[in-house]
VOGU-3710 file (C-alpha; in Angstrom, 3 decimals, decimal comma):
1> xxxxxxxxxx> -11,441/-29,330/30,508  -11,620/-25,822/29,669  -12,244/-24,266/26,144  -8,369/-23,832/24,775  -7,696/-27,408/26,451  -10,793/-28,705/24,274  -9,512/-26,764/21,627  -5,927/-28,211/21,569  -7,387/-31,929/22,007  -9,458/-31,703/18,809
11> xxxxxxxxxx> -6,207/-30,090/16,520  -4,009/-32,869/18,353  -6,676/-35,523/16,635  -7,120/-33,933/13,554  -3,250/-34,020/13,228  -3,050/-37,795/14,312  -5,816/-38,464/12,184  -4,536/-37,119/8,850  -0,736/-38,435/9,617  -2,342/-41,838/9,860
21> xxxxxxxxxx> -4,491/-41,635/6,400  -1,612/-40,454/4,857  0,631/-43,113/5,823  -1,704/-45,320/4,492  -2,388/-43,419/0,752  1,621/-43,338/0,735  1,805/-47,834/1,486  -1,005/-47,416/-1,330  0,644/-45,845/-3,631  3,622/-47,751/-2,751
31> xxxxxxxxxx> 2,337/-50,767/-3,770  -0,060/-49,021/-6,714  1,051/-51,455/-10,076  -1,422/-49,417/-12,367  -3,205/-48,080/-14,151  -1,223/-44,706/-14,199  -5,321/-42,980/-13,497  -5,429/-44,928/-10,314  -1,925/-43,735/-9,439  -3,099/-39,710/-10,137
41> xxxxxxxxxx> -6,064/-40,988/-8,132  -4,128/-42,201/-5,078  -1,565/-38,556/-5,324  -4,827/-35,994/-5,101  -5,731/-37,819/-1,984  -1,825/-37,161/-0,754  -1,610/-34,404/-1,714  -4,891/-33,688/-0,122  -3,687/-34,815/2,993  -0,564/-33,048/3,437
51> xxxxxxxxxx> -2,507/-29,625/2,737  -4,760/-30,797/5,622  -2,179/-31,910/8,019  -0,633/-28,896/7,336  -3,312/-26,747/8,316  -3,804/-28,581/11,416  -0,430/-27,809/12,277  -0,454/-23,886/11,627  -3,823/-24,268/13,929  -1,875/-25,846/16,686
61> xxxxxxxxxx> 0,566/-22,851/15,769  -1,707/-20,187/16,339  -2,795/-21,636/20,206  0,534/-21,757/21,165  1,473/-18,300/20,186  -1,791/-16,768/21,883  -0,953/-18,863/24,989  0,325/-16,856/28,169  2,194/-19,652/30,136  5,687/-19,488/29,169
71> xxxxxxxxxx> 6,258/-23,070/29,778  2,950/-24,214/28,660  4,027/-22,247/25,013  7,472/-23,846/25,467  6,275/-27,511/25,357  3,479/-26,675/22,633  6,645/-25,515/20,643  8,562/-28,897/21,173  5,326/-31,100/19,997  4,969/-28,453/16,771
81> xxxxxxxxxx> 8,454/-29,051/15,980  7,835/-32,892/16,366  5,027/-32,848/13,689  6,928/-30,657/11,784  9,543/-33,550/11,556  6,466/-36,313/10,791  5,325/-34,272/8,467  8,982/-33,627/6,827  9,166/-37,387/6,757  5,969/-38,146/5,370
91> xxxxxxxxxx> 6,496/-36,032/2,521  9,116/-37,394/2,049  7,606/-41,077/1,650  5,179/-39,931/-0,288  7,376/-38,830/-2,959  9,908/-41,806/-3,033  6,658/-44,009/-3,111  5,219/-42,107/-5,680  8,386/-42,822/-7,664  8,393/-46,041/-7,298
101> xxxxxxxxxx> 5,245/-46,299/-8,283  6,107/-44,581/-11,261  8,842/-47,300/-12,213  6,788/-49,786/-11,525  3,915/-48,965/-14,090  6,302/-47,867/-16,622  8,250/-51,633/-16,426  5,589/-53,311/-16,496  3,956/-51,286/-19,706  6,954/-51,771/-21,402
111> xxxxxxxxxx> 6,761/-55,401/-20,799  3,280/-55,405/-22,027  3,819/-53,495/-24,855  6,627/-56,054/-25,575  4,378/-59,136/-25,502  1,746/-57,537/-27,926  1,870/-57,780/-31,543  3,550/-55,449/-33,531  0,173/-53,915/-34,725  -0,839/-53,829/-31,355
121> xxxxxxxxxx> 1,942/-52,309/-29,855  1,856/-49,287/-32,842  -1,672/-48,421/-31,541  -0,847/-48,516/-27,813  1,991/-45,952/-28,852  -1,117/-44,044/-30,813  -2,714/-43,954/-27,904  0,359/-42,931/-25,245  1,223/-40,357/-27,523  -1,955/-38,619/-27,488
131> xxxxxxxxxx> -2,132/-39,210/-23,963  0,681/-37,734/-23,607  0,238/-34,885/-25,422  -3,299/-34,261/-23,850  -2,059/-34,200/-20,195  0,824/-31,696/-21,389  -1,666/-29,635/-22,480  -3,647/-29,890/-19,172  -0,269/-29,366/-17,474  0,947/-25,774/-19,480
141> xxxxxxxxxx> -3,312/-24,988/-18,966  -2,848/-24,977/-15,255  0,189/-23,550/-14,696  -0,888/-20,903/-17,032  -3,882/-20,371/-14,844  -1,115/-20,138/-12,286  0,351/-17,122/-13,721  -2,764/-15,245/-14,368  -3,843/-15,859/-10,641  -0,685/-14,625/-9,762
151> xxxxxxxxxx> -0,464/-11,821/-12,056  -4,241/-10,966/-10,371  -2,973/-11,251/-6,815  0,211/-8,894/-7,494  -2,146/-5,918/-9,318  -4,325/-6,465/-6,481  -1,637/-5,886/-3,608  -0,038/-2,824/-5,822  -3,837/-1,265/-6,375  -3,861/-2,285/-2,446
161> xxxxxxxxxx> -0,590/-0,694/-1,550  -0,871/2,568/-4,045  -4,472/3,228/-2,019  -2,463/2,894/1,128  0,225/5,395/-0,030  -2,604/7,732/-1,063  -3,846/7,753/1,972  -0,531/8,400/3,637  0,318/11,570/1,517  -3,138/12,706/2,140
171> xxxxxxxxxx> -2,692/12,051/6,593  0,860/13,675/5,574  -0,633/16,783/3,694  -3,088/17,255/6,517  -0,360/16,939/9,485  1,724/18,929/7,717  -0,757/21,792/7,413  -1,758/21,595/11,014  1,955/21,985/11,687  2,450/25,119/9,801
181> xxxxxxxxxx> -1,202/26,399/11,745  0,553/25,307/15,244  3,841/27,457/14,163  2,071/30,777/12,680  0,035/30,545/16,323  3,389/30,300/18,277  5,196/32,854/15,987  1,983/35,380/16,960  2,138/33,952/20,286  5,960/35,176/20,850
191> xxxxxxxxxx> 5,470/38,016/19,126  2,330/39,085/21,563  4,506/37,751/24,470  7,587/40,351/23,235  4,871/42,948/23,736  4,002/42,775/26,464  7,355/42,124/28,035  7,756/45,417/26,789  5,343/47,106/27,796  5,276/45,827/31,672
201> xxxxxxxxxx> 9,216/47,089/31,418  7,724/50,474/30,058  4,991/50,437/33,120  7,785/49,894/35,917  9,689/52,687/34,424  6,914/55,135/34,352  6,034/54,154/37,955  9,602/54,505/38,935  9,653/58,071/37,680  6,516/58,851/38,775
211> xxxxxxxxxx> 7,409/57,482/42,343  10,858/59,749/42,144  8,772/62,581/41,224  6,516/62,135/44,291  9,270/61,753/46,459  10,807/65,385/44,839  7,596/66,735/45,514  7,097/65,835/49,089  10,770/66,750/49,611  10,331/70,081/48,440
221> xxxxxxx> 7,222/70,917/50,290  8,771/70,022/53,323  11,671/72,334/52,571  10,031/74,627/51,899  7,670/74,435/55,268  10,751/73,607/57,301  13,120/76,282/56,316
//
């Protein structure tokens, strides 16, 4: 078995492994009758899960687009699409169960607030209340946290893409300097080649009528001798 083989076999029972946990948190929760701490207990490790099984997938992602063999890449596709389904489904499970869950506790508080004495039940409603309020409060603390995160990763990216810019007018500035060098050297250039264009037209002229006078010259001698 070679290294990507190897490779592939380990995601393949990572993926197995975490579909199979998390079938069993999501019967867990299913059947979860309280308290409601046991319950936020059983959805961390769920959530947990799905973030892992996740991850496993992109993994199995990532080998299949670095592999070479068309067909080999074409069946890796069809399995990523089947856990894609699984995992579809699983989430899926895990938030009916959770909501079932959810009824459940809720009935059978009610019933148990029911069956308590009416002093009881007014401090079990003290109690809820500020419950209540406290995980609120935990609730608007994280998703503020949220925010701010989000507000940091956004000023990051614009710092990140503003440097990028900079650095674009700058490689702009520069090629567009050595552009106006490369045309002064070509306008010089055609002007030097003009030149001399000239001039060899003024040389073949001058030895044309310098090669007419010779030939005058010889003819008159020989007129001269002859006659």
């Amino acid at each position: 078995m070679d290294t990507k083989d190897y490779e592939l076999e380990l995601i393949r029972q990572d993926i197995v492994k975490n579909h199979l946990q998390l079938t069993a948190l999501i019967q867990d929760i299913q059947q979860c009758t309280g308290p409601l701490e046991l319950l936020m207990e059983l959805n961390a490790e769920g959530r947990a899960k799905l973030e892992t099984l996740q991850s496993s997938i992109s993994k199995l992602e990532s080998v299949a687009e670095r592999e070479l063999v068309e067909k080999k890449r074409i069946e890796l596709q069809v399995e990523i699409d089947t856990y894609k389904e699984q995992s579809k489904t699983s989430l899926a499970a895990f938030r009916k169960a959770n909501v079932i869950s959810m009824c459940v506790i809720d009935k059978l508080s009610k019933e148990e607030l029911l069956s308590m004495p009416e002093e009881h039940q007014a401090a079990v409603r003290r109690r809820h209340d500020k419950r209540s309020l406290a995980n609120t409060s935990n609730q608007l603390s994280d998703k503020l946290l949220s925010i701010s995160r989000h507000l940091a990763e956004t000023t990051q990216r614009s710092a990140n893409t503003l440097d990028t810019l900079i650095t674009s007018s700058d490689k702009v500035s520069s090629t567009k300097g050595e552009l106006e060098h490369q045309q002064q050297v070509i306008v010089q250039s055609g002007k030097l080649l003009g030149k001399y264009g000239r001039r060899e037209v003024t040389d073949k002229a001058l030895l044309a009528l310098a090669f007419a006078f010779f030939l005058a010259c010889v003819f008159y001698i020989l007129q001269k001798r002859l006659f």
